[in-house]
N, C-alpha and C positions, 0 to 999 in steps of 0.2 A: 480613689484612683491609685495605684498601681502602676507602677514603672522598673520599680528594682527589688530585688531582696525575693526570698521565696514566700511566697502567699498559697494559702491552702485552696485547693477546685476540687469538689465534692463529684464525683460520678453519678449522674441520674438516669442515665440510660444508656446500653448496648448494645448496638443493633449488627448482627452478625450480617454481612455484604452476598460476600462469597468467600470459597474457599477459606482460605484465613483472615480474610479482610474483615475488620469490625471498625464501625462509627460508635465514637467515645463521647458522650454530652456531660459537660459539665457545669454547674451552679456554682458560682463565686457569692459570696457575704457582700464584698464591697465590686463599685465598679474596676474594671483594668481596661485601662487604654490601649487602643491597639488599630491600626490602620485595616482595611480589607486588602488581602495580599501577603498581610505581615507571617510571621512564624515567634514560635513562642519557648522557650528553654522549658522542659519540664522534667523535674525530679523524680524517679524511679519511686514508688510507693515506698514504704519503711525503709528509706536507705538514707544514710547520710551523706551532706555533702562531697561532693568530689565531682570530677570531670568524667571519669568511668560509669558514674549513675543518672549523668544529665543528657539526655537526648534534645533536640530541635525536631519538632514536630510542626508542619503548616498549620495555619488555622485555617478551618473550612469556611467560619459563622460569620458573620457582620456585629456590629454592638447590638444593630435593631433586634436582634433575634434574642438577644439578653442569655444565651448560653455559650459556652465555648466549645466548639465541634474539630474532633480531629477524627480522621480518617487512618486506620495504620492496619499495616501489614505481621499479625503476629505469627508467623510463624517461621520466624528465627528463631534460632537453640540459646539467644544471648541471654544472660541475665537479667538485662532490663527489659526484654521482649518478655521474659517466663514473668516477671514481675508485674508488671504493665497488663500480662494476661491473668493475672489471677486479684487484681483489683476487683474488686464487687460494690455495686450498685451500692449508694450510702456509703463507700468507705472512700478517702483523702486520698491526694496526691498533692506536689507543690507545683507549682508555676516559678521559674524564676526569669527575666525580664522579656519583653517583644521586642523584637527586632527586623528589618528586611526592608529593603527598597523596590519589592517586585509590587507596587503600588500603581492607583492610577495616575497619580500626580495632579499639577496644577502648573497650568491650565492642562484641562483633558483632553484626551487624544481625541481626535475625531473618527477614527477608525482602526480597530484592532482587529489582528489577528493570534487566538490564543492559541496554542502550539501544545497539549498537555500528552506526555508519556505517562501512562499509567497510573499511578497513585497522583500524579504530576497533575493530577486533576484538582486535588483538594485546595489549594490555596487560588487556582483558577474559579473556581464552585463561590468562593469568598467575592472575590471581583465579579463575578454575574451576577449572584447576587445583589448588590450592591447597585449594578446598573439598571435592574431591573427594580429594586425596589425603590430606586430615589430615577426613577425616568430619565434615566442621565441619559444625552444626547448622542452615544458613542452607536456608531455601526462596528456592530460585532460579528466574528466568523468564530467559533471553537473548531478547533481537528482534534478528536480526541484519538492516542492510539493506544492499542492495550495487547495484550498476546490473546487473553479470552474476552472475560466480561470488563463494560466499560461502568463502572463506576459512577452514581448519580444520574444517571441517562435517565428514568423513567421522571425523576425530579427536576431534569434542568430540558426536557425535552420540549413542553411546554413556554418556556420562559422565551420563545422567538429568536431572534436573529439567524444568522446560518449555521447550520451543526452537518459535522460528518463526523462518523466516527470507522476507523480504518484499524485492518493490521498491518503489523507491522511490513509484510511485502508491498502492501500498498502505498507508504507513503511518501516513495520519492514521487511519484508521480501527482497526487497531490498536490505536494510541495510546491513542483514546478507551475502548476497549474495555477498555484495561487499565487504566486509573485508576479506572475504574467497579469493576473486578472486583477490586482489588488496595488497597485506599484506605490501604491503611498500609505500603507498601512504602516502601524506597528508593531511588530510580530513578540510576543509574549510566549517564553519557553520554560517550561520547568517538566521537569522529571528526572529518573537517574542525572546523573555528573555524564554519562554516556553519553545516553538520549539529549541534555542539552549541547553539549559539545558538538555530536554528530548533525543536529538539525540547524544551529549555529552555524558550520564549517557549512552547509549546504545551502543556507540562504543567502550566505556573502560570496559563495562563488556562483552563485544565482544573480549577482548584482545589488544583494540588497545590504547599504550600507551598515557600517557597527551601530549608530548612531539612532537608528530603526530597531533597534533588538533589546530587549527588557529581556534577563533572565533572574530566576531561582538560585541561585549560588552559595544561600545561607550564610551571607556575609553583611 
């Protein structure tokens, strides 16, 4: 078990999404502890430490699934994105500690509302999982919103509860619609710092208190 320090995650598979979106799987030696929800510090392949080659990636997987899955957007010009994209299957990268409180907590909510912008899907993807694999008693809504393609849809389509998935024009109305329909949920947001902010600022002038709101914030 794993908490601190950097630890090596072996890439086993690469599965190209869209566009530039690719799902990272990796194989750990030892276990690493880690909540559904949490995100995980990961070290730029052949780079040494520093602040400039460590990124915060969500994690998609559950423990049960015994791989660690990120979802990510390479195609930024950045160093760590060119780097990060030229890791090949069998070759390392480090993990260095998990951290985040976009968890389900204890005791469980009895009814969520997941709120995912875009990529903002993946550490959402971690908590359905989770409830669907352990029959957890939670009534769930997903809103996914995306500009094009919605990420994991054909894999989380099946897994029940409510699902829409909107563009972006669509979703004040949405929004509205669900706080009306839904007034004791807990609404669960992650994507861009934008995207959180904006649908944040619009559900508490929608009436729905801070106290109701679980976000992503990588803190």
């Amino acid at each position: 078990m794993v908490t601190n320090g950097f630890f090596p995650i072996q890439l086993t598979e690469r599965v190209h999404e869209f566009a530039e979106v690719y799902t990272l799987r990796f194989k750990t030696s030892d276990p690493i502890s880690f909540l559904p929800g949490q995100y995980a510090h990961v070290l730029a392949p052949a780079s040494p430490p520093g602040r400039e080659n460590v990124r915060h990636l969500s994690i998609a997987s559950v423990p049960e699934e015994g791989y660690l899955q990120f979802s990510v957007d390479l195609a930024s010009a950045s160093d760590y994105k060119k780097k990060l994209a030229a890791l090949q299957v069998g070759e390392t990268a480090h993990l260095f500690k998990v951290k985040g409180e976009f968890v389900l907590g204890d005791p469980l909510p009895r009814q969520i509302v997941f709120l995912a912008g875009g990529l903002g899907i993946t550490p959402v993807r971690s908590l359905l999982r989770k409830i669907v694999l352990g029959k957890l008693p939670i009534d769930w809504h997903l809103i996914h919103v995306a500009r094009d393609e919605f990420l994991y849809q054909k894999e989380i389509e099946p897994w029940g509860g409510r699902q829409e998935r909107v563009h972006r024009g669509g979703l004040g109305a949405v929004l509205s619609r669900t706080v009306e329909d839904e007034p004791n949920a807990l609404f669960y947001i992650a994507g861009s710092a934008r995207f959180v902010e904006g649908v944040g600022q619009s559900l508490r002038e929608w009436g729905v208190p801070p106290e109701a709101l679980r976000v992503e914030d990588f803190r």
